[in-house]
N, C-alpha and C positions, 0 to 999 in steps of 0.2 A: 548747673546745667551747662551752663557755656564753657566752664574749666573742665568737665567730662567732656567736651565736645572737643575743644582744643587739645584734650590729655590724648582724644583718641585718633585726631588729624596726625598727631608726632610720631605715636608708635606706629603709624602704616605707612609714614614718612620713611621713619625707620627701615621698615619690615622693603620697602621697597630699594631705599640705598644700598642695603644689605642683599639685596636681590641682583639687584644690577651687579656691582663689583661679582658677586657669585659668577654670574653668567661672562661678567667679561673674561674671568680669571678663565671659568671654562673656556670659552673660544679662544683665550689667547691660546690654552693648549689643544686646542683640537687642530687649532690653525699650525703649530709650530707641526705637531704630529702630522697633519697632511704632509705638510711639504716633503714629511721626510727627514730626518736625524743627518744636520749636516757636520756633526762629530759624535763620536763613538762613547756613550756615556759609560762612565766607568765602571770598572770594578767593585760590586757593593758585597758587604754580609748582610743577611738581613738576622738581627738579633730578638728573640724570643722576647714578649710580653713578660713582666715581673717585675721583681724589687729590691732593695738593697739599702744596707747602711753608709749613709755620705756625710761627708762631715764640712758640712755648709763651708760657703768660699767668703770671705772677707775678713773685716776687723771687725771683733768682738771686745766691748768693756764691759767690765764690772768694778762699779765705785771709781770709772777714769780710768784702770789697769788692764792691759790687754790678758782674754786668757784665753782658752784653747776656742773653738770655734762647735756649735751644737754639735752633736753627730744625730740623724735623721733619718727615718725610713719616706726612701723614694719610690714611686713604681708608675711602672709603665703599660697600659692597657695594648697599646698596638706594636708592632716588630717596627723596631731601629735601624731603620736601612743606613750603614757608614760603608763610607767608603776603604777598600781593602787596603790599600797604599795613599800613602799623601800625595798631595801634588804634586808633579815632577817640573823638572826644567823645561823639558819636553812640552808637560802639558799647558805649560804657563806661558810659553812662550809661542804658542796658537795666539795666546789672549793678547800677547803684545802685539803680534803681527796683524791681527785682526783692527786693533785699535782700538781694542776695550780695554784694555789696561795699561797700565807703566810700566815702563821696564822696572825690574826690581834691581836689587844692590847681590845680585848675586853673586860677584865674583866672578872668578874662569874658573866653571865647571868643566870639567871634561869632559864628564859623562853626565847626559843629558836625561837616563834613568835617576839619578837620583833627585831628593825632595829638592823642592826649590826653597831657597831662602833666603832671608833680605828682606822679609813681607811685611806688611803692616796690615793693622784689620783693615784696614780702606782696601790695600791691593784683595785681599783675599775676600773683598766684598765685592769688588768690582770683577773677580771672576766668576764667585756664583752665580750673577746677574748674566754675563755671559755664558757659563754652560746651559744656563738655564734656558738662554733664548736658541742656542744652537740644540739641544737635545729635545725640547717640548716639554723639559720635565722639570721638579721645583729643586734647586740646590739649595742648602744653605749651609751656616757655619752652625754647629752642634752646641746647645748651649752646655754649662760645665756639668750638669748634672746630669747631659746625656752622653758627654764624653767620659765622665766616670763610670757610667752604665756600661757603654762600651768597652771601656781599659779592663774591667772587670778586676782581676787580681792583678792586674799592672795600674790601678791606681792607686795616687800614692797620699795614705793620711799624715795628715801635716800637724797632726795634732804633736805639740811637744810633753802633753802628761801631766801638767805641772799649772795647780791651781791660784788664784790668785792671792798671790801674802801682799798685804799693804803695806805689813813694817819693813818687808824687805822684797823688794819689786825686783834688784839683782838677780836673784835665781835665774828667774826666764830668761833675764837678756843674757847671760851669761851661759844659761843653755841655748839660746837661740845661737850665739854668737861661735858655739862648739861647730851645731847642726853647719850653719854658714863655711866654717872652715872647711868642713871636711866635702863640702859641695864642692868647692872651689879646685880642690883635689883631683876632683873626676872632671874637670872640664876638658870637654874633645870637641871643636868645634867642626869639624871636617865631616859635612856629608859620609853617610856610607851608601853601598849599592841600595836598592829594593830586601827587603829581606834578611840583611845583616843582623836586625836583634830579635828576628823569630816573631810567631805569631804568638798570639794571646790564647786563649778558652775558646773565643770567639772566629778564631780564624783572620784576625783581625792583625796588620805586619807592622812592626816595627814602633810600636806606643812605647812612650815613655824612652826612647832612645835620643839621639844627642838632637835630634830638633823639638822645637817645645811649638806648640799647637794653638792656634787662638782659637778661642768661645766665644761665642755672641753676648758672655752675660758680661752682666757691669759689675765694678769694685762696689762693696758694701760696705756700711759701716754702722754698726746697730748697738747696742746696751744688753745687758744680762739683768735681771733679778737676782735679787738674793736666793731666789729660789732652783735658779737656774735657768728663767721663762726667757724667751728674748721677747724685747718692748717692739710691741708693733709699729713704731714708729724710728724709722731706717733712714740715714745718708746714703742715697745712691748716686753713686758718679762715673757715669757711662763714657769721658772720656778716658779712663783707664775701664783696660777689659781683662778678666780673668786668661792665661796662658796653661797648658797641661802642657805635662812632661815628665823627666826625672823628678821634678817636683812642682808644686803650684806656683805661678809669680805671678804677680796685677804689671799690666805693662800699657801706657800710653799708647792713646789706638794709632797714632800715625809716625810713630817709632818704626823702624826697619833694622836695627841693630841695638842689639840687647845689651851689648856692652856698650852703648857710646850714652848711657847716663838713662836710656828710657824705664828704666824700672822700679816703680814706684817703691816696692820694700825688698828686702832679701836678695840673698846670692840671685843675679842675671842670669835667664837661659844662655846655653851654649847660640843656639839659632833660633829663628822664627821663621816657622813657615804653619802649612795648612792640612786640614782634612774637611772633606764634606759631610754632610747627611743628605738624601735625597726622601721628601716627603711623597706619604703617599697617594700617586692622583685621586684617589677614590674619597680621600678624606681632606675636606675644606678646612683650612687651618689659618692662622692670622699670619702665622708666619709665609705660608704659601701665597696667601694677598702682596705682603710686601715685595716679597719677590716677583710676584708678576708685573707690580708697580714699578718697582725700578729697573723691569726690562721693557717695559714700557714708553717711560720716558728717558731712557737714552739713544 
């Protein structure tokens, strides 16, 4: 009697924690929304509900041998609001001026249209938290399965084909080692304008072109079965975060240059910088909490 009593004092402990934080998240944005949009939120697509085959992000073993990564049907019940262009010099340098962010390692840009770079997940975390308190509205970084969602036919699988032999583990490194070269080949580090490598399916400009995009998700690191299962029990390590681009890379979250050593495996992005997603007010989300929290407390 007293453990149902107690069971039932917690869940409405619960039910009210969970109430509160709701209502704050709302007033924060009814609040920011009164006042008024005191910067111009950006440019979004809003991408169609559905599904697709992705081919999971991290390190996979089987018997200690790395091999290709599951491939997976994802899908998504509500529209993908992303952002149409990355962030620009332009736009990121509001958030230095403001005081919400670092200066980045950008370089002398010339032109202040193009993507900013030089980022690290912290910079590009510290500006969602700012458009978000300047627009009313919830920014964040896309995790990788929704920036594959988005790249649509510009995302790129990484899978190398080539299953796991024990007696001879050479194969793959020696195809990985091909793949690697022939990346190193196409490296262009030089911004281009807005719109240089065209849009997607989606409407969506410049994926996959010579700056590579930080995710919210984290490096994984998980087991196969013989059967091909993966073992539900997973290495996660959130201080490397999954990068999209030309191709996949794990990159140390407070790295700001991809060639000076931050890249956990594989050929290095050319640059790093950003894209947003903008969640929808109407739909209460965890991610949406977070973000009202850390515009909160700065």
């Amino acid at each position: 009697m007293l453990c149902g009593h107690k069971s039932s004092v917690l869940h409405s402990a619960s039910a009210i924690a969970v109430a509160l934080f709701s209502f704050g998240l709302i007033g924060w944005m009814a609040r920011q929304g009164a006042a008024g949009p005191k910067v111009a939120a950006p440019e979004t697509m809003a991408i169609a509900p559905g599904s697709m085959g992705y081919r999971a992000s991290g390190e996979y073993l089987r018997n200690g041998i790395p091999v290709d990564a599951p491939l997976i049907d994802i899908g998504f019940t509500d529209p993908l609001h992303v952002m149409k262009y990355q962030v620009s010099v332009a736009d990121y340098a509001r958030c230095v001026d403001a005081g919400a962010c670092e200066p980045g390692d950008t370089g002398q840009a010339t032109d202040n249209r193009v993507a900013v770079t030089g980022m690290s997940f912290e910079d590009a975390q510290s500006y969602a938290s700012w458009l978000s308190k300047k627009t009313g509205q919830v920014w964040r970084l896309p995790s990788d399965e929704e920036w594959a969602y988005a790249a649509g036919s510009r995302f790129y699988d990484d899978a190398l084909g080539i299953g796991s032999d024990g007696n001879d583990p050479s194969k793959r490194w020696i195809a990985e080692y091909r793949r690697n070269t022939e990346r190193g080949v196409e490296a262009d580090p030089e911004p281009k304008p807005p719109g240089f490598y065209g849009e997607n399916e989606h409407g969506i400009s410049d994926l996959s072109g010579n700056v590579w995009e930080w995710t919210s998700s984290c490096h994984v690191r998980a087991r196969i079965t013989e059967t091909g299962a993966v073992e539900k029990e997973k290495t996660e390590n959130c201080g490397v975060r999954v990068v999209e681009g030309r191709h996949r890379a794990y990159m140390i979250s407070f790295v700001r240059d991809a060639k000076g050593g931050g890249c956990s495996v594989g050929t290095p992005p050319d640059s790093l910088g950003f894209r947003l997603v903008r969640d929808d007010p109407r739909r209460f989300s965890f991610a949406a909490l977070k973000t009202w929290w850390r515009a909160g407390t700065q």
